[in-house]
N, C-alpha and C positions, 0 to 999 in steps of 0.2 A: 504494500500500500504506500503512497508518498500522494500528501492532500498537502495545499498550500491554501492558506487561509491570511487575508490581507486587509486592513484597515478595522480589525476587531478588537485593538487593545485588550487581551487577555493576558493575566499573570498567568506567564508559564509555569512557575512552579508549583500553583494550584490547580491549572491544568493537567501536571507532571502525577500532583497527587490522586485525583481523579483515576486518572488513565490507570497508574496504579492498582488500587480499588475494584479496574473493571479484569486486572488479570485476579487479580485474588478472587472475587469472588465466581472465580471460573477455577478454581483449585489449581494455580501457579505458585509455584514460590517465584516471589518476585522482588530484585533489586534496583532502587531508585538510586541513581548519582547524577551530578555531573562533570560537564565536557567542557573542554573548552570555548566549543560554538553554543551550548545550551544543556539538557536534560537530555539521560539517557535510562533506558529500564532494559531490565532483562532477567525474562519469563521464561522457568522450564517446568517440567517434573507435574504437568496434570493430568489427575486422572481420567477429567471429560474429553481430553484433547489430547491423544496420544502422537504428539509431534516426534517424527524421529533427528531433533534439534531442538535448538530453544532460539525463542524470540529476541530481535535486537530492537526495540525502538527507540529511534532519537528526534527529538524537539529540539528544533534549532531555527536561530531568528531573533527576533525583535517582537513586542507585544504587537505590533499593529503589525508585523509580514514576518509570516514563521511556517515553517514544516514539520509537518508528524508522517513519517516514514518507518514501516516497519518491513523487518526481512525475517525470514526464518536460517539462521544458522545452522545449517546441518553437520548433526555426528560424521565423523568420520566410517564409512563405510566396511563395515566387518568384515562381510562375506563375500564381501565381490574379490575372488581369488581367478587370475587367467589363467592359472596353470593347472586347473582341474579339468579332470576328463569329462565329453561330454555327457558323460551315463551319471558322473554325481551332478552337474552341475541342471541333472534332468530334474533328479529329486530336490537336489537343495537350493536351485533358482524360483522354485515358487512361491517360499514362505518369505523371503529378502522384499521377491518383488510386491507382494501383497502388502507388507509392511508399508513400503515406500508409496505404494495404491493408498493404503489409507491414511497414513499420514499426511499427503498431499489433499485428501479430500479436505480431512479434519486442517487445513491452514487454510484452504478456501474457506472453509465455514468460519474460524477464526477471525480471517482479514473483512467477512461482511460486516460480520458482530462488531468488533473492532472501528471498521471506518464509521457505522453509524454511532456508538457511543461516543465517540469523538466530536463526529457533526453537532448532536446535540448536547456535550457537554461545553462545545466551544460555544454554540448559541448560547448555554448559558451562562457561563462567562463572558460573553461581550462585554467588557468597558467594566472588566474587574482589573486591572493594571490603572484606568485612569483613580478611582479610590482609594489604590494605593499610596497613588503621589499625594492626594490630595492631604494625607494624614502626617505627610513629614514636616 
C-alpha cells in the first residue's frame, strides 16, 4: 500500500499510535519507533493473519503532505532447495507453495483493512497537528 495524503494537518505521531492499535487489535505484536524521515511500525506473529513475513510501515512527511506505505517483508525462504530431485520436490513443493498461496491472500486482505483504517482514521484527525501548535 503507499497512500499520500496532502493538506490534512495531522499529528503523525497520533496517527503512528492509531495505526498501531489497528495491528494489535488484529493479534500482531507490534513495534512503534522512529526514523529519520518520520514513524515506523513493525507487525508480525498473528494469529488471524498468517503472513509468511512481517509488516514494514513507515509514515513519513510533514503534517499537511505525508505517506503511509506499507510492504510485507518476507522470511527468508526454507524450502526452496535447486538441488532436489524432481520426485521430492513432487511431494514437498506443494505445502511451501500453498503456504506462500495463503499468505499472499491473507496480505491482500490485510492491505484492504489496513488502507481503509487509515482513510478514516486520517479523516479523523484532520487539523489534529494544527491544536497542537496552538497549545505551545
Amino acid at each position: 500500500m503507499h497512500r499520500r495524503w496532502v493538506g490534512k494537518n495531522v499529528n503523525l505521531a497520533l496517527l503512528t499510535n492509531h495505526l498501531g492499535e489497528f495491528f494489535k487489535t488484529r493479534d500482531f505484536e507490534a513495534m512503534k519507533g522512529e526514523t529519520p524521515k518520520g514513524y515506523q511500525i513493525l507487525a508480525a506473529n498473528s494469529s488471524r493473519f498468517r503472513l509468511r513475513g512481517y509488516v514494514c510501515l513507515n509514515i513519513e512527511g510533514k503534517p499537511e503532505d505525508f505517506v503511509v506505505e506499507s510492504d510485507l517483508c518476507k522470511e527468508k525462504k526454507e524450502h526452496d532447495h535447486p538441488v532436489l530431485d524432481p520426485f521430492t520436490r513432487m511431494f514437498l513443493g506443494g505445502y511451501p507453495f500453498l503456504r506462500r498461496f495463503k499468505s499472499d491472500e491473507a496480505w491482500m486482505k490485510l492491505e484492504k483493512e489496513l488502507l481503509q483504517y487509515a482513510e478514516n482514521t486520517v479523516l479523523r484527525l484532520t487539523g489534529s497537528s494544527f491544536s497542537e501548535d496552538t497549545t505551545s
